[in-house]
C-alpha positions in Angstrom: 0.0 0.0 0.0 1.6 3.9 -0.9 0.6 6.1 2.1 -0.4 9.7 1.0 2.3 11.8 0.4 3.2 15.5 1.9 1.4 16.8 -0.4 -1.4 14.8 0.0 -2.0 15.9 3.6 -1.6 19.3 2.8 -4.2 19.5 0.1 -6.4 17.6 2.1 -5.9 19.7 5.4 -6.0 23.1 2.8 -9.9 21.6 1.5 -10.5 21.0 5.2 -9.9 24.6 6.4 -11.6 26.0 3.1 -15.0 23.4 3.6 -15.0 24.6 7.4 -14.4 28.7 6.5 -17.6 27.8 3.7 -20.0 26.2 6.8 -19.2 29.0 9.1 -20.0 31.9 7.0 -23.1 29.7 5.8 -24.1 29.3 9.5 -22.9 32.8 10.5 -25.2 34.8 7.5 -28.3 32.0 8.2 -28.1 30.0 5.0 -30.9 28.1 4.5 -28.6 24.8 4.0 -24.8 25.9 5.0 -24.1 22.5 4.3 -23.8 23.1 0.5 -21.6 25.3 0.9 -19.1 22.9 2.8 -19.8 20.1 0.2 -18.6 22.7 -2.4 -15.9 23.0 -1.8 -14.6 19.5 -1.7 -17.0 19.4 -5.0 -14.4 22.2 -7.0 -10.8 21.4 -4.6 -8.4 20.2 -6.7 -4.6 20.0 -6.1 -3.6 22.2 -8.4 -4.9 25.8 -7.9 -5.3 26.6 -11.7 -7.9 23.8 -12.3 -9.7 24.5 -8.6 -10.0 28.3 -10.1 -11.2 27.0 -13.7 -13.6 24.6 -11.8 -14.7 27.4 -9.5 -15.6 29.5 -12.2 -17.5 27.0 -14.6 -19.3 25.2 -11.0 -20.6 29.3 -10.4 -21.4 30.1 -14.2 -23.4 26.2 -14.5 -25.1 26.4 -11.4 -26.7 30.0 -12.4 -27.6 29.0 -15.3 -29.4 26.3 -14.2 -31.0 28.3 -11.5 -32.1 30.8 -14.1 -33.8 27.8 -15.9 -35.4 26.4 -12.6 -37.2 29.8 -11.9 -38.4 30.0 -15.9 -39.7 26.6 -16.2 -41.3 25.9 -13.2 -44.0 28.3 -12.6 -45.8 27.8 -16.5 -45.6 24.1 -16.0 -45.5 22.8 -12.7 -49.2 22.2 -13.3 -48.9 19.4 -15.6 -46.4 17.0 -13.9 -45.6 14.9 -16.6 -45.0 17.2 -19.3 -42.7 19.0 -16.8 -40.8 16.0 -16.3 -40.5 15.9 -20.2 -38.9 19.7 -20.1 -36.6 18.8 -17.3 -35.2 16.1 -18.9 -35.0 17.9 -22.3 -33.4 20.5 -20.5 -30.8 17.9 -18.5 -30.3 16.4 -21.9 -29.4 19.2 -23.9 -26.6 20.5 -21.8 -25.3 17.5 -21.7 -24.9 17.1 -25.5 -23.1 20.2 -24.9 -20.7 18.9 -22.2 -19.6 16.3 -23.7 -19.0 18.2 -26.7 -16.5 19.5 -25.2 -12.9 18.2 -24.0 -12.5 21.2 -22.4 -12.8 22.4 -18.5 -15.8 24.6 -20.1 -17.8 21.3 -20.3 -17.9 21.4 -16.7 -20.7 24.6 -17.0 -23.1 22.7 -19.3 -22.7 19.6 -16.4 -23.4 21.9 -13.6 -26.5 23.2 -15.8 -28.1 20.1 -16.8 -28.5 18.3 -13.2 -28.8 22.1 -11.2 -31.7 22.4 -12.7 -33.9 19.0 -11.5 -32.0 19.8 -8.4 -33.8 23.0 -7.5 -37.1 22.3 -9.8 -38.0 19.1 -8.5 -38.2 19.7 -5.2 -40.1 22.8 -5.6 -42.6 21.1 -7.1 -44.2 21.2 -4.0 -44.4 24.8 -3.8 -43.9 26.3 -6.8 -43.9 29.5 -5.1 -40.7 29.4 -3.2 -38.5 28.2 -6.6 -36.9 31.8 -6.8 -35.6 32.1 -3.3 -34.6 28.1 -3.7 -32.4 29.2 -6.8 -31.0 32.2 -5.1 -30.1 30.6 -1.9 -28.7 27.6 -3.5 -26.2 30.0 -5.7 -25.5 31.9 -2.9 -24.6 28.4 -1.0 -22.4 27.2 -3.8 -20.8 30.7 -4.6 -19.6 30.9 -1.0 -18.4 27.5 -1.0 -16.6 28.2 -4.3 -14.5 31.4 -3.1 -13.9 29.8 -0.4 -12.1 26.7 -2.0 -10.5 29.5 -4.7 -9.1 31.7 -2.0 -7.4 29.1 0.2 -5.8 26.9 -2.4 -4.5 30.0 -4.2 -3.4 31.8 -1.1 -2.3 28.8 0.9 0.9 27.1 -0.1 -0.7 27.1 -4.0 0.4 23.7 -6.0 0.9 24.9 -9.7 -0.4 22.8 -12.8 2.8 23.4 -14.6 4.8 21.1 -12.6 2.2 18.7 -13.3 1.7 18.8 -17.0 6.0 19.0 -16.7 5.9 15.1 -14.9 3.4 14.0 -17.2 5.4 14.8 -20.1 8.5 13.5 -18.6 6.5 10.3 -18.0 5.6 10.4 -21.9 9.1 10.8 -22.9 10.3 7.8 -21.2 7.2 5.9 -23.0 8.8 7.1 -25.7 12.2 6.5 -25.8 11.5 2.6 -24.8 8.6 2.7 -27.6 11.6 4.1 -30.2 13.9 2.0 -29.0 11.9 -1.2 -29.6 10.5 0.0 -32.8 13.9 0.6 -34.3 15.0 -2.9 -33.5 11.6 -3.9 -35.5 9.6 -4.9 -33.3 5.9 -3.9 -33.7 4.1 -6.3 -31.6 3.5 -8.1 -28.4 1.7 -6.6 -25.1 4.7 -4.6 -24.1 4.9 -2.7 -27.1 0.6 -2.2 -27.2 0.7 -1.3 -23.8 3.5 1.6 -24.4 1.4 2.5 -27.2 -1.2 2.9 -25.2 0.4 4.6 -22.4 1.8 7.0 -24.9 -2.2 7.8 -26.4 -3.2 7.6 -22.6 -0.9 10.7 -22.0 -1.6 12.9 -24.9 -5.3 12.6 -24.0 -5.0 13.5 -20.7 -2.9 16.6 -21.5 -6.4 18.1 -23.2 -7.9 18.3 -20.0 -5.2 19.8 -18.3 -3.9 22.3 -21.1 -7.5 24.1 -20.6 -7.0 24.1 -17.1 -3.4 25.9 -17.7 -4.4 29.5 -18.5 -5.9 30.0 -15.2 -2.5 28.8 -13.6 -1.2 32.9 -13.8 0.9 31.0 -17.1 2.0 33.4 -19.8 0.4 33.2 -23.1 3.3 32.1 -24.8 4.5 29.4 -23.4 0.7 28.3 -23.0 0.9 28.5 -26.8 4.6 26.3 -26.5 2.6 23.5 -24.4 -0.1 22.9 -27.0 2.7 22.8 -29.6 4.5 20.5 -27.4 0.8 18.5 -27.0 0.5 18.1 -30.8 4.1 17.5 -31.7 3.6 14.3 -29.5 0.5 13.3 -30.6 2.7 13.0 -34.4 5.4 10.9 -32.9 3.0 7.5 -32.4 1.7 7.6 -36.0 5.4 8.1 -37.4 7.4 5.9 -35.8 4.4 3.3 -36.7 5.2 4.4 -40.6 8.9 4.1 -40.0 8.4 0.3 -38.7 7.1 -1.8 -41.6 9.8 -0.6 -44.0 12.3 -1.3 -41.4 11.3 -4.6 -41.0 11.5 -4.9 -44.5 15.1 -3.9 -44.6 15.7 -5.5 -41.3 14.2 -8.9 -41.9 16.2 -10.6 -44.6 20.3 -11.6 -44.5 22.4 -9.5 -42.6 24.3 -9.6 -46.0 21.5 -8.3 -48.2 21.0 -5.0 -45.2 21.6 -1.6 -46.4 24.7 -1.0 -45.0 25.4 1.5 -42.2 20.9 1.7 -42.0 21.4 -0.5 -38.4 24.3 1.5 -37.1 22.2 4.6 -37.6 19.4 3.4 -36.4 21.5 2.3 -32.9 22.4 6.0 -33.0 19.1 7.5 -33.4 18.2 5.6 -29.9 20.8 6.9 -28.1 19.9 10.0 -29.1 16.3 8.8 -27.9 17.9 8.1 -24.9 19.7 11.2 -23.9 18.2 12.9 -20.6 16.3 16.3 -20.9 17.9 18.4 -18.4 19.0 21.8 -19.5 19.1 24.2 -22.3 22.6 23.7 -22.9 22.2 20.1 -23.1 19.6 20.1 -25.6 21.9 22.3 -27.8 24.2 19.9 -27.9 21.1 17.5 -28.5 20.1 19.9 -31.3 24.0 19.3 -32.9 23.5 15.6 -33.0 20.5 15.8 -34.5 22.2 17.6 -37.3 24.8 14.5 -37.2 21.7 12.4 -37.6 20.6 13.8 -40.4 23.5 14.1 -42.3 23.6 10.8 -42.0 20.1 10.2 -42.6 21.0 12.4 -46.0 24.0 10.5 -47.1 22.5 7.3 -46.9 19.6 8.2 -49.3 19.9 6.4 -52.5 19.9 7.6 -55.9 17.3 8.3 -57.9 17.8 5.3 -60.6 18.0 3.0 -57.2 14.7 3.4 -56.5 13.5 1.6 -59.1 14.5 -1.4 -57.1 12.0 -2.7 -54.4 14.9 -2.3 -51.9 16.1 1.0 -53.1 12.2 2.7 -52.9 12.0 1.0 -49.4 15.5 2.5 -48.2 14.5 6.1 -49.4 10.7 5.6 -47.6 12.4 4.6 -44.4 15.1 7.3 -44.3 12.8 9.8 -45.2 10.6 8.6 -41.9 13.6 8.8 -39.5 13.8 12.0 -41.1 10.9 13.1 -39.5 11.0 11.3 -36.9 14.7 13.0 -36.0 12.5 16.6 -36.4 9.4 15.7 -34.3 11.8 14.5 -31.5 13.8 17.4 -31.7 11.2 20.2 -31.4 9.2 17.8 -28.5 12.6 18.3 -26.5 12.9 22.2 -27.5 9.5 22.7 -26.5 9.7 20.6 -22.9 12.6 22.7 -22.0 10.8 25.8 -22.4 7.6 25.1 -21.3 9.9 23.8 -18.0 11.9 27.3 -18.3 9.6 29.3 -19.1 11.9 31.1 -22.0 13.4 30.5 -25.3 12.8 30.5 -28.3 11.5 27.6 -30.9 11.8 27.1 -34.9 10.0 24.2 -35.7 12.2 21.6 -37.7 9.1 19.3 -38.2 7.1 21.2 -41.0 4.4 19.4 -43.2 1.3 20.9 -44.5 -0.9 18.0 -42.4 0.3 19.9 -39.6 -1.9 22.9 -38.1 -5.3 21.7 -38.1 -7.5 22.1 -35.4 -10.5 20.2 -36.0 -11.5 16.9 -33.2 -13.4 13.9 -33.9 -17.1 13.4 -32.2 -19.4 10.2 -32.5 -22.5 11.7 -32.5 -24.5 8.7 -33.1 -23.0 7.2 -29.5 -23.3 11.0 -28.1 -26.7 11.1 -28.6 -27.5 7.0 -27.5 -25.9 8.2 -24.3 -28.2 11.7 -23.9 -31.5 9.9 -25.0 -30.1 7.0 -21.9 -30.0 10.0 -19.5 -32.7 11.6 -21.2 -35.5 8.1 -20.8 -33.9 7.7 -17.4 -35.0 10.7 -16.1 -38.3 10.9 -18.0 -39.3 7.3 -16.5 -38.2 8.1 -13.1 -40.1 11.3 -12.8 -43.5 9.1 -13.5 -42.6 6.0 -11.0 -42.2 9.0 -8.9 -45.8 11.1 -9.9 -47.7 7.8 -10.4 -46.9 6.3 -7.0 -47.3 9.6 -4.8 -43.8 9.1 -3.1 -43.0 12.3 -0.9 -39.6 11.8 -0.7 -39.4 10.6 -4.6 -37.6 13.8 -6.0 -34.8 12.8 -4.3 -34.5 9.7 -6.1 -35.2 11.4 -9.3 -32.6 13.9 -9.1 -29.9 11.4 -7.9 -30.4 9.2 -10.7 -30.3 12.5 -13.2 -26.8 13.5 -11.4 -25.5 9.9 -11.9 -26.6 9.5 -15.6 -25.0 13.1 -16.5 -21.7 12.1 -14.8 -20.8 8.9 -16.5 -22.4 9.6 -19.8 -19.4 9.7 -21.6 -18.3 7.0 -20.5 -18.0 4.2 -22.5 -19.5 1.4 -19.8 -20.6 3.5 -17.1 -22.3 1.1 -15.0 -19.7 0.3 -13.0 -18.8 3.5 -12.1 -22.8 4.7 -11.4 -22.2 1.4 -8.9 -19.4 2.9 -6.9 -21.6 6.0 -7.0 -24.0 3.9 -4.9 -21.8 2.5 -2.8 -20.0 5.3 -1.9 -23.1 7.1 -1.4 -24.4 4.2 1.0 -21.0 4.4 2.6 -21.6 8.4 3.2 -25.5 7.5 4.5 -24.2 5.5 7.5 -21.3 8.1 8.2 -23.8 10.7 8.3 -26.1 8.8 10.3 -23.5 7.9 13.1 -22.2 12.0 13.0 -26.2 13.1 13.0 -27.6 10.5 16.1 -24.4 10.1 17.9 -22.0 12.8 17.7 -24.1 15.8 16.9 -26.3 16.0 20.0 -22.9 16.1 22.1 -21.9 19.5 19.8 -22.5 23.1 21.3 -20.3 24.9 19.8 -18.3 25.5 15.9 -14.8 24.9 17.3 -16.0 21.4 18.4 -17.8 20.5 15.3 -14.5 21.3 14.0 -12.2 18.9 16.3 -14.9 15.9 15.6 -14.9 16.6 11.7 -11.6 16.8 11.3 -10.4 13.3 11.6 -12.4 11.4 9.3 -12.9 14.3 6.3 -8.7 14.8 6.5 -8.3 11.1 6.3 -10.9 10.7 3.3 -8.9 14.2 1.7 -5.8 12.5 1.3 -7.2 10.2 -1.2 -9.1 12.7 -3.5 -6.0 13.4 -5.5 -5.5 9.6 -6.4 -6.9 8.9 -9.5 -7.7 5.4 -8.5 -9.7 6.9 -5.7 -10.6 10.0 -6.3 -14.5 9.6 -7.4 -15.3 7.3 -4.3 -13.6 9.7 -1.7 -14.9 13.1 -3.6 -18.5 11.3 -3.4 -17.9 10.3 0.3 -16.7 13.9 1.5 -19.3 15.5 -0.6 -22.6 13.0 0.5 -21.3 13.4 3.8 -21.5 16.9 4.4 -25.0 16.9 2.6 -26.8 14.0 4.2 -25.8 15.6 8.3 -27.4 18.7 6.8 -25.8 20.9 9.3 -28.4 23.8 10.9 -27.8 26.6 13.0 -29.5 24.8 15.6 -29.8 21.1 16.0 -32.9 19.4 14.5 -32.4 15.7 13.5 -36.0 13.4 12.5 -34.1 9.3 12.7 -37.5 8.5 10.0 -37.2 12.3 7.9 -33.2 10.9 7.5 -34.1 7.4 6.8 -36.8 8.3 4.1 -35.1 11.1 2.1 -31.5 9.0 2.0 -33.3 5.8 1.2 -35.0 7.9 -1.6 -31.4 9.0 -2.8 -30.2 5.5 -2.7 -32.9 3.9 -4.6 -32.5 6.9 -7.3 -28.8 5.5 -7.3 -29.8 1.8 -7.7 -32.5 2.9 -10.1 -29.8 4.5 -12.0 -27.4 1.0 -12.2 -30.0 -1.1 -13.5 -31.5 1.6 -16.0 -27.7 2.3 -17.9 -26.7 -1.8 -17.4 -30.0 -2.4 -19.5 -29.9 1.0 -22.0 -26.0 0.7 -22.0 -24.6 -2.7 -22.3 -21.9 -2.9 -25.3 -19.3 -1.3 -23.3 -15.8 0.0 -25.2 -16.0 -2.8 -28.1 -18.8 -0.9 -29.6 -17.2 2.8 -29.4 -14.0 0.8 -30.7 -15.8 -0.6 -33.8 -17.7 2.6 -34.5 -14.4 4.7 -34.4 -12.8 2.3 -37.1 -15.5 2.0 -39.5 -15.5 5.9 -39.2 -12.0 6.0 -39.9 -12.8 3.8 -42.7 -15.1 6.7 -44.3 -12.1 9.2 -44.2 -9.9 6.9 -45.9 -13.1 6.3 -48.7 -12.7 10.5 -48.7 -9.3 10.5 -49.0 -8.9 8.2 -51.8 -12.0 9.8 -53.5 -12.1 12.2 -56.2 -14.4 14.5 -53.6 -13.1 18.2 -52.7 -12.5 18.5 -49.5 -12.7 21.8 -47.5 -9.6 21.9 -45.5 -6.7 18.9 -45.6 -5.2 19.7 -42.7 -8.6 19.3 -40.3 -9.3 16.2 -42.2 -5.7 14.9 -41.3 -6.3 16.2 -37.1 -9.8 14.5 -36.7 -8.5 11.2 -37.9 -5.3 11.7 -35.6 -7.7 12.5 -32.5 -9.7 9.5 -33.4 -6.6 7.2 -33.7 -6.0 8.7 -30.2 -9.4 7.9 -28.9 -9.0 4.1 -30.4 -5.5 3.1 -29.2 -7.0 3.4 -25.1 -10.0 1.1 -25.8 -7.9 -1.4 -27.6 -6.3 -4.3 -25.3 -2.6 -5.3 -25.3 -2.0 -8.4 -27.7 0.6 -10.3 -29.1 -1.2 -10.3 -32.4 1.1 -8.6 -35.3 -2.4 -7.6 -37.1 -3.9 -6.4 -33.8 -6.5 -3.6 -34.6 -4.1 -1.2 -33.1 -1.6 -1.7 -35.6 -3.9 -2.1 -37.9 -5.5 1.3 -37.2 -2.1 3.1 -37.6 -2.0 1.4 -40.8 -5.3 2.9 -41.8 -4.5 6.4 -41.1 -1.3 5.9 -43.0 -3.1 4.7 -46.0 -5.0 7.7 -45.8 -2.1 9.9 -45.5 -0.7 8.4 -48.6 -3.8 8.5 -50.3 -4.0 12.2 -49.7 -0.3 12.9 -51.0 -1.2 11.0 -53.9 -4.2 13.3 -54.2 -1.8 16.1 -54.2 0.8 14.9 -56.2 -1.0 13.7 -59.1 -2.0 17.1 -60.7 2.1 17.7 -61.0 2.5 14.4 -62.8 2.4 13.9 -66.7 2.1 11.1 -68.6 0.4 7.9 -67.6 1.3 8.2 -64.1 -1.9 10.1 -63.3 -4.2 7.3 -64.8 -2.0 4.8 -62.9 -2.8 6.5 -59.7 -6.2 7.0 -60.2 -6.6 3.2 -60.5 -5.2 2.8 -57.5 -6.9 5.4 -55.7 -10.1 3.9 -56.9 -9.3 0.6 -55.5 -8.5 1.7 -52.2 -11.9 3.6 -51.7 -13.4 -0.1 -53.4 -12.1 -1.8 -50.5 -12.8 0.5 -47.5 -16.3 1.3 -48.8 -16.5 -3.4 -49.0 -15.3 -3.0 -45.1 -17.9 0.0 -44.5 -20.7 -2.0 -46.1 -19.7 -5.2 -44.7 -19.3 -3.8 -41.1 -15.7 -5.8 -40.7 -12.5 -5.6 -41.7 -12.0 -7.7 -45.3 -8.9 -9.9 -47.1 -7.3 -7.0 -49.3 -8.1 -7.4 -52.9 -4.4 -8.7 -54.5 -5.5 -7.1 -57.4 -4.7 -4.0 -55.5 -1.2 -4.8 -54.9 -0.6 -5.4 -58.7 -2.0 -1.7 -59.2 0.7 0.0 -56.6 3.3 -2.0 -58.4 2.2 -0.8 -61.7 2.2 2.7 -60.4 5.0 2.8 -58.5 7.0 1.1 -62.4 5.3 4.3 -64.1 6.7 6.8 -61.6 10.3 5.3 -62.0 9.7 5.1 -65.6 8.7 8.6 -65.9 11.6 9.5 -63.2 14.2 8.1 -66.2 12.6 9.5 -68.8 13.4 13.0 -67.0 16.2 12.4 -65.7 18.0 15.3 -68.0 15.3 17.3 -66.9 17.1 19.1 -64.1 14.6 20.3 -62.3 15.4 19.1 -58.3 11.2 20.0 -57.6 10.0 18.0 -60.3 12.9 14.9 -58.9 11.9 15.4 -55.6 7.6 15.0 -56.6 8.6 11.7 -58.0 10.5 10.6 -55.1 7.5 11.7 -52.6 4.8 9.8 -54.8 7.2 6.6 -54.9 7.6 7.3 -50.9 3.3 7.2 -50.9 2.7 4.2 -53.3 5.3 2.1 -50.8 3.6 3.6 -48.2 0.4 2.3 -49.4 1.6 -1.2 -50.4 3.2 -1.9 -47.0 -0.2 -0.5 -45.2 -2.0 -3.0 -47.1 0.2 -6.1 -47.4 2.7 -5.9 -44.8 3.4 -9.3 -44.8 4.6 -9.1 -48.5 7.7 -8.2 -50.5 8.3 -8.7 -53.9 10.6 -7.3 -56.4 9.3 -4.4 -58.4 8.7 -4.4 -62.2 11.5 -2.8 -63.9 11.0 0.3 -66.0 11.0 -1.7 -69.4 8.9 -4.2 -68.2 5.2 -4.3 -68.7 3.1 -3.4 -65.2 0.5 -5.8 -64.3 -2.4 -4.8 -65.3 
């Protein structure tokens, strides 16, 4: 067992004070329910003061929004139950659309706005009348709660994000180097390798999150600007070393004879170089000099431009010019990590590619809006068990089972965690109960609530800022403070408690069974829908269609790769969807190039890329339509060999041309047609057809 850290005391004795500060100004200014503002703040507390602030802010903005909507929708329809309970969960549903729209900390409003709102509406049901001074206390409640958590964890011994996002990517770079170092040996498979792959998606995901959190972290616009370059530059790295690997065991896998001489000794270099610690700026200039070494070398061992008529020739040249920019994606991730951790230099990019820049993320609104219409029926259902059956306490349950629904929605099974909602929640109702009958009525004055909360809320704190713990420890601290319902004066009912806490639970329970039986495919559906979708974009990239803007096309099948790796398990299997995904978005990027390319071309080159083009959107659109991933035509393979034969032919034809753009066209089309032939049969290598031979038709 790891025992909390320093730092984990501290946070959890800085919430502590801030939750107690929050119930004593609630107490001291008559609050209707004080209590909300101590839960709060354990609510918005996080270690790091810039996300507590950004939570702060979205929790106040979300909660007064759906205040706003409590008082306009209750008093015009309150009169007709059931088509209020419709509204409400219309309401709840459309804000969560919107929350999980967004990757962002700003999601976090549209969350607070959604369940708010059945919070304070339900309840008033009752009496309509008194929903405007429920929605202003309740702000008022959470808003002190909310400074109160903002002040103290800025003012108190503040932990900055920075240092976080700065172990994070350290953590990445280590992935990395052991991912490079096994990929440049040629090995592409097995669960080590799947699981560093995965670690290494894991990481640039989580950096989303935290990057938005970052600007309210008192961090200076530009190197903000430096950590999102840093964020994409690593997203890049995955999907290139994963080009550079099937050529390599290409080259790598025959004689040691028949290897490209000095290809393996480079290769040993460029993982030392992988190697090499980040530590200062005058380390990574003399990083930056070898580099330059590397690609000198890179550069001398390219071949010539009648070698690449050769199968091993065009494979040399489509490796070398990988570790090319592999070498430059490395090299600005380490630039960028040691300003970002310095907080000054400066940055030229060496990577530069027109793919890169584009800004637009990948959504899957069909599953987006199975899980709203989930939440959505949930709440819609509840609310009539609860009208038809007369239950006083029922809009407890109802608005439980809303606040469950909206948390996990975007979750891919979340069943399991709604469960530890309920236990943790069951966990909180005997706590309470023990505090509220045993303790309590021994209390007469704040300091000693103080003494006798202490123990077990700092002992629960240290846990919150475990991952593996935090939503079970949040839920208890939270629940807690709610279900003692702390007064100015004490006034406990044993049967009032029993009833409205038994109501919350079975809105909790309600909530399990309702997603298990709405919600049961769990991450193998998301998995499959993300990879027939990023079957479609290789269909539109192989297509004759226009399309708007390259660049976005190229980030939203990037972000999907990065959604795809996570929910794929570690194999052994060398065509594991994993690798066969990378492969995918590789086939597309070639496809694209080709796209490109081919209005520079002359001759029959064009034609011969348009055949192949056409058979690759053939094939994907057979896998789209059959719902499953299908043998590759070998008719296919036969085109990219007659294509790649009319490039080289062309390339000799103009070989007294002199024009290095024109030469270097023709050697980037060769580089996507080998792309293309080792994304579709990797397992294959052949000899190419020599200029003066006839291509198979």
């Amino acid at each position: 067992m790891i025992y909390p850290s320093l730092r984990d005391w501290l946070f959890s004795v800085k919430t502590f004070a801030a939750a107690m500060l929050a119930l004593y100004i609630g107490l001291a200014f008559q609050l209707p329910r004080p209590y909300w503002a101590m839960a709060s703040v354990y609510i918005v507390s996080n270690p790091f003061v810039g996300a507590t602030r950004s939570k702060a802010l979205y929790r106040a903005l979300g909660t007064a929004l759906g205040a706003s909507a409590a008082i306009l929708l209750v008093p015009p329809f309150v009169e007709s139950p059931y088509l209020f309970s419709v509204i409400v969960a219309v309401w709840t549903g459309t804000c969560l659309y919107r929350a999980i729209s967004d990757r962002t900390a700003r999601s976090y409003v549209f969350l607070l706005a959604g369940y708010t709102m059945p919070l304070i509406a339900l309840p008033a049901v009752f009496s309509p009348t008194n929903v405007f001074d429920l929605a202003i206390t309740r702000t008022e409640e959470i808003t002190v709660g909310i400074v109160c958590a903002s002040i103290v964890g800025s003012v108190v011994l503040p932990n900055r994000l920075a240092s976080t996002i700065i172990e994070r990517t350290d953590s990445w770079f280590r992935d990395a180097a052991l991912y490079a170092s096994l990929t440049l040996s040629g090995t592409i498979a097995g669960a080590h390798v799947s699981a560093c792959r995965q670690r290494l998606a894991a990481t640039v995901n989580g950096l989303e999150l935290l990057l938005s959190q970052l600007a309210y972290d008192h961090t200076r616009p530009d190197v903000l600007a430096r950590a999102h370059s840093l964020r994409e530059r690593m997203q890049l790295l995955l999907p290139i070393m994963s080009s550079l690997a099937d050529p390599l065991m290409a080259l790598l896998g025959g004689a040691p004879q028949v290897r490209p001489a000095g290809l393996e000794a480079l290769l040993a270099e460029v993982v030392k170089w992988f190697e090499t610690p980040i530590r200062t700026a005058r380390n990574d200039a003399a990083a930056a000099v070898e580099a330059d070494t590397l690609r000198a070398r890179i550069e001398a061992l390219q071949p010539a431009a009648a070698a690449l008529a050769s199968w091993e020739g065009a494979l040399l040249s489509n490796a070398l010019w990988r570790l090319k920019q592999l070498v430059d994606v490395w090299q600005d991730c380490r630039t960028l990590r040691i300003i970002i951790r310095d907080e000054q230099g400066n940055w030229q990019p060496r990577f530069r590619h027109w793919r890169v820049g584009g800004t637009e993320r990948y959504f899957d609104r069909g599953i987006m809006l199975f899980s709203v219409c989930s939440a959505v029926g949930a709440i819609i259902v509840a609310c009539f068990l609860w009208i038809s059956s007369g239950w006083n306490d029922g809009a407890g349950a109802v608005t439980l089972a809303a606040v469950a629904c909206c948390f996990f929605a975007a979750l891919d099974d979340p069943a399991p965690q709604v469960f530890r909602f309920f236990t943790a929640t069951a966990a909180s109702v005997a706590l309470a109960g023990l505090y509220l009958f045993v303790v309590l009525p021994n209390v007469h004055d704040f300091p000693m609530l103080v003494i006798l909360f202490a123990g077990p809320f700092i002992l629960v704190g240290t846990l919150i800022p475990r991952p593996q713990f935090n939503l079970a420890t949040m839920l208890v601290a939270v629940n807690t403070a709610t279900f003692i319902s702390i007064q100015d004066a004490y006034d406990a009912n044993f049967l009032v408690f029993i009833n409205s806490n038994t109501a919350g639970l079975a809105g909790l329970l309600y909530a399990y069974l309702w997603t298990r039986v709405t919600r049961p495919f769990g991450a193998e559906l998301a998995a499959s829908r993300l990879m027939r979708s990023s079957w479609a974009d290789v269909v539109l990239s192989a297509s004759t269609r226009p399309i708007e803007d390259q660049r976005n096309l190229a980030a939203r099948m990037l972000d999907r790769l990065m959604q795809l790796i996570p929910r794929l398990a570690a194999t052994d299997d060398q065509r594991h969807p994993s690798i066969e995904s990378f492969r995918d978005l590789r086939i597309a990027f070639n496809a694209l190039d080709l796209r490109r390319l081919r209005p520079r071309l002359n001759g029959e080159t064009p034609a011969a890329i348009d055949h192949v083009l056409d058979g690759i959107r053939h094939y994907f659109e057979t896998c789209i339509d059959r719902r499953g991933r299908q043998p590759v035509p070998p008719a296919l393979m036969s085109d990219i060999d007659a294509a790649l034969a009319r490039v080289n032919a062309q390339g000799l034809a103009n070989a007294q041309d002199g024009t290095p753009v024109y030469a270097r066209q023709l050697r980037e089309a060769i580089h996507a047609l080998v792309g293309l032939r080792l994304s579709l049969f990797p397992a294959t290598i052949a000899p190419l057809p020599t200029p003066n031979q006839e291509p198979a038709a």
